[in-house]
C-alpha positions as CSV (number, residue, x, y, z in Angstrom):
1,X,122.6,55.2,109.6
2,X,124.8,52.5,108.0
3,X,127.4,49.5,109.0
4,X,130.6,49.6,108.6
5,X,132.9,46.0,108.5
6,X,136.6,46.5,109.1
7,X,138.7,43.4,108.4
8,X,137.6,40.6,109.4
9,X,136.0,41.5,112.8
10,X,132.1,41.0,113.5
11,X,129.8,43.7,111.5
12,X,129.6,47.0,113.7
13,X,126.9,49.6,113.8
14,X,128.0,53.3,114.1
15,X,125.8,56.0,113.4
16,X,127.1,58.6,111.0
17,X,126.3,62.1,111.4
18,X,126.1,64.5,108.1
19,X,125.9,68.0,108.9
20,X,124.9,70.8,105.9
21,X,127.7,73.2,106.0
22,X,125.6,75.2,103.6
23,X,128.6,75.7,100.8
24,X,128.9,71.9,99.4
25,X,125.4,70.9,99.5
26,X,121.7,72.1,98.8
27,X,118.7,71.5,100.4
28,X,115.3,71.8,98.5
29,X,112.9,74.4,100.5
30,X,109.5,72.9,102.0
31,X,106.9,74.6,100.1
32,X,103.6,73.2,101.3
33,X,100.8,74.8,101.8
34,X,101.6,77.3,99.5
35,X,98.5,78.7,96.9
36,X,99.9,80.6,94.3
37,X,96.3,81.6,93.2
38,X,96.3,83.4,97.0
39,X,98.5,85.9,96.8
40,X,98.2,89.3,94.8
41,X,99.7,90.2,91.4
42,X,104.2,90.9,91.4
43,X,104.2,94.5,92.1
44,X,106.1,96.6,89.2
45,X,109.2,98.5,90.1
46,X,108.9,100.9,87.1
47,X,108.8,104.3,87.3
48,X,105.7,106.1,87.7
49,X,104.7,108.5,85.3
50,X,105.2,112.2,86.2
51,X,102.1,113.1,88.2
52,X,100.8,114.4,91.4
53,X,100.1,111.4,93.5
54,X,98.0,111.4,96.5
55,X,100.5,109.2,98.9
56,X,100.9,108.3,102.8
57,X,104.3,107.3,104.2
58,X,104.5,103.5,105.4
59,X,108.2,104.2,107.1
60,X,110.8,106.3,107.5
61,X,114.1,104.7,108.9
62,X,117.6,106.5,109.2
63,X,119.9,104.0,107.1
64,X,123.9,104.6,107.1
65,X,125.1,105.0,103.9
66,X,127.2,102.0,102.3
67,X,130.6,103.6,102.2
68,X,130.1,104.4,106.2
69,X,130.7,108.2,106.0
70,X,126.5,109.1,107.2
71,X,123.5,108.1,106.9
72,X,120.1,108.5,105.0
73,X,116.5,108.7,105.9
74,X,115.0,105.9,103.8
75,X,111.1,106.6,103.4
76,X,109.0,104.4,102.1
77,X,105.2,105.7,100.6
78,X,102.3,104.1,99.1
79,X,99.8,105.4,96.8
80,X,96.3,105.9,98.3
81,X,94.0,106.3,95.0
82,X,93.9,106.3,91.1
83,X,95.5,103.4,88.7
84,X,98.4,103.1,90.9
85,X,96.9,102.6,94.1
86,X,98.9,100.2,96.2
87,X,101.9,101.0,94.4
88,X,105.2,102.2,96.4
89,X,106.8,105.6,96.0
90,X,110.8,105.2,97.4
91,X,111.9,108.0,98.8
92,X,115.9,109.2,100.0
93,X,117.0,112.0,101.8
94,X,120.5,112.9,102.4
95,X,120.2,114.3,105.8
96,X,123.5,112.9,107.5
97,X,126.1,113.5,104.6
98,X,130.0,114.2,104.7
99,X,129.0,116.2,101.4
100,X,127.2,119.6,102.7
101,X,125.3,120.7,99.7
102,X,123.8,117.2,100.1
103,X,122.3,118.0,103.4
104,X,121.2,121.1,102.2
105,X,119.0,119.5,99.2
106,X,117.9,117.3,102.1
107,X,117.0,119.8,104.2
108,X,114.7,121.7,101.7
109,X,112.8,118.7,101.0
110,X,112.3,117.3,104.6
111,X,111.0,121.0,104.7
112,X,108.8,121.1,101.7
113,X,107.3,117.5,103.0
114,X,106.7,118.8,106.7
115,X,104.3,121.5,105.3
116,X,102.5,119.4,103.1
117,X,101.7,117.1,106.0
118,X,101.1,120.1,108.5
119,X,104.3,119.1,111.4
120,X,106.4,122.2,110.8
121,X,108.7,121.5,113.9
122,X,109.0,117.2,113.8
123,X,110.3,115.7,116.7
124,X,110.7,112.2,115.0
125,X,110.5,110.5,112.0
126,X,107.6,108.6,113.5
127,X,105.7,112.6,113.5
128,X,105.6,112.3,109.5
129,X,104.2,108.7,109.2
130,X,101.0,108.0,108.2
131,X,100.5,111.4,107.2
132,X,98.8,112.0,103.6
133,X,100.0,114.3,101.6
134,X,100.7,114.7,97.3
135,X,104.2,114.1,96.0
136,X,105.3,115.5,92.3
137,X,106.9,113.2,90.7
138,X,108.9,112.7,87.6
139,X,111.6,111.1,86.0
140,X,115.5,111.0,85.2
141,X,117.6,108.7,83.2
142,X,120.5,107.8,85.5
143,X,124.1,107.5,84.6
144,X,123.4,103.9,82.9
145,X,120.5,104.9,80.6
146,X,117.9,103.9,83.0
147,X,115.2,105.8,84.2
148,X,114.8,107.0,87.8
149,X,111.9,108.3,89.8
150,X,112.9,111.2,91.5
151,X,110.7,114.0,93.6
152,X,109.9,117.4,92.1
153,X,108.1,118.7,94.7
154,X,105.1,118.2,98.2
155,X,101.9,119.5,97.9
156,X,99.2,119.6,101.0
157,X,96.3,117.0,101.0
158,X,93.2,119.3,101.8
159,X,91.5,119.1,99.0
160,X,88.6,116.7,98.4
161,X,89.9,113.7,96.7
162,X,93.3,114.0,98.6
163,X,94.9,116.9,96.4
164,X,95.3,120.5,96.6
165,X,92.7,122.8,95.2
166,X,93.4,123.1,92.0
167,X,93.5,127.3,90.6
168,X,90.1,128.6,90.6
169,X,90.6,132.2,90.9
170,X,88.6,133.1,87.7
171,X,85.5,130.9,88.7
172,X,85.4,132.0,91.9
173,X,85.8,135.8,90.9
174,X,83.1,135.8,88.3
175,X,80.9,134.0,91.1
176,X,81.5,136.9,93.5
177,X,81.2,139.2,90.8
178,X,77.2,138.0,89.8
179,X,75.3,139.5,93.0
180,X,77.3,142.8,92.4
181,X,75.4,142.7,88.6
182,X,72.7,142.2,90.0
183,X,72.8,145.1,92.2
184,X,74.1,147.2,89.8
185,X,72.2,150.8,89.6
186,X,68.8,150.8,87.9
187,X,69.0,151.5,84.1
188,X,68.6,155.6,83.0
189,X,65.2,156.5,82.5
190,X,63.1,155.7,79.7
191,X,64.0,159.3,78.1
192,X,67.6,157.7,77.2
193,X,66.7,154.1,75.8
194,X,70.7,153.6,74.6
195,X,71.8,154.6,78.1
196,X,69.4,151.8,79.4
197,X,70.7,148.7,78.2
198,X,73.3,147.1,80.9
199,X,76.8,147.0,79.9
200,X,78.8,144.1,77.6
201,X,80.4,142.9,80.5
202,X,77.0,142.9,82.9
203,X,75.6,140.4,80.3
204,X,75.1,136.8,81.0
């Protein structure tokens, strides 16, 4: 509010009206009730170290592209256990692409991450969220210098712990092969003492 006096007529009272156009003038942002101390530690952006990573997708959201020509679905995953639990694992696939060999590496993926999570035949997007499953990842430098997570590969979550069996074909052969020492034939007669003892490979 202010006066204005024109000449040398009697003071009058106009009310003036500013309005924030939002290009000439700032406004400082209300910030109360805000507790620093409440909220959790700035998430990192960095690349993760090459790893399998026990992972559940949050979202998965067809985006178009930003020249126009298709579209992508974005996917977003976070990391369910280990040092980076909580972390975010960013995920693109090319599946609406004016380029065709795109598509195609699109294709093998969105594959490779339906059998990990058991949805061979998806009807949605929505079908692959919330889904565990272990992603391979490692890491690229991109044309700038800067490294780049990127996806080597989907594993199945079926294991205890969240990821795949790991190879325990030896341990599990030399298991199945102790009851069959054990029934091996009785040793030769007492008449042939160095047929008698077992075998090297029937020892324990």
């Amino acid at each position: 509010m202010g006066s204005v006096r024109h000449g040398n007529h009697p003071a009058e009272t106009r009310s003036l009206t500013i309005t924030n156009t939002g290009t000439d003038s700032l406004m400082s942002a209300n910030l109360a009730g805000f507790n620093a101390n409440d909220q959790a530690p700035m998430q990192s952006f960095d690349a993760l170290p090459p790893a399998d990573y026990l992972v559940m997708t949050e979202s998965a959201d067809q985006k178009a592209t930003k020249a126009g020509d298709g579209s992508y679905l974005n996917c977003v995953d976070v990391v369910l256990d280990g040092q980076y639990k909580g972390r975010k694992v960013f995920r693109r696939l090319n599946l609406w692409n004016a380029n065709q060999v795109a598509v195609d590496i699109a294709n093998r993926e969105l594959a490779a991450w339906c059998k990990a999570v058991g949805i061979v035949t998806p009807q949605s997007s929505d079908d692959l969220v919330n889904k565990p499953f272990v992603v391979v990842l490692g890491i690229k430098k991109n044309k700038e210098g800067m490294e780049e997570q990127v996806v080597r590969g989907y594993k199945p979550a079926t294991a205890p712990g969240g990821f795949t069996a790991p190879v325990a074909a030896q341990p599990q052969q030399a298991a199945f092969g102790a009851p069959a020492a054990a029934n091996a034939p009785a040793a030769a007669p007492a008449a042939a003492p160095a047929v008698a003892a077992a075998p090297p490979w029937a020892k324990k």
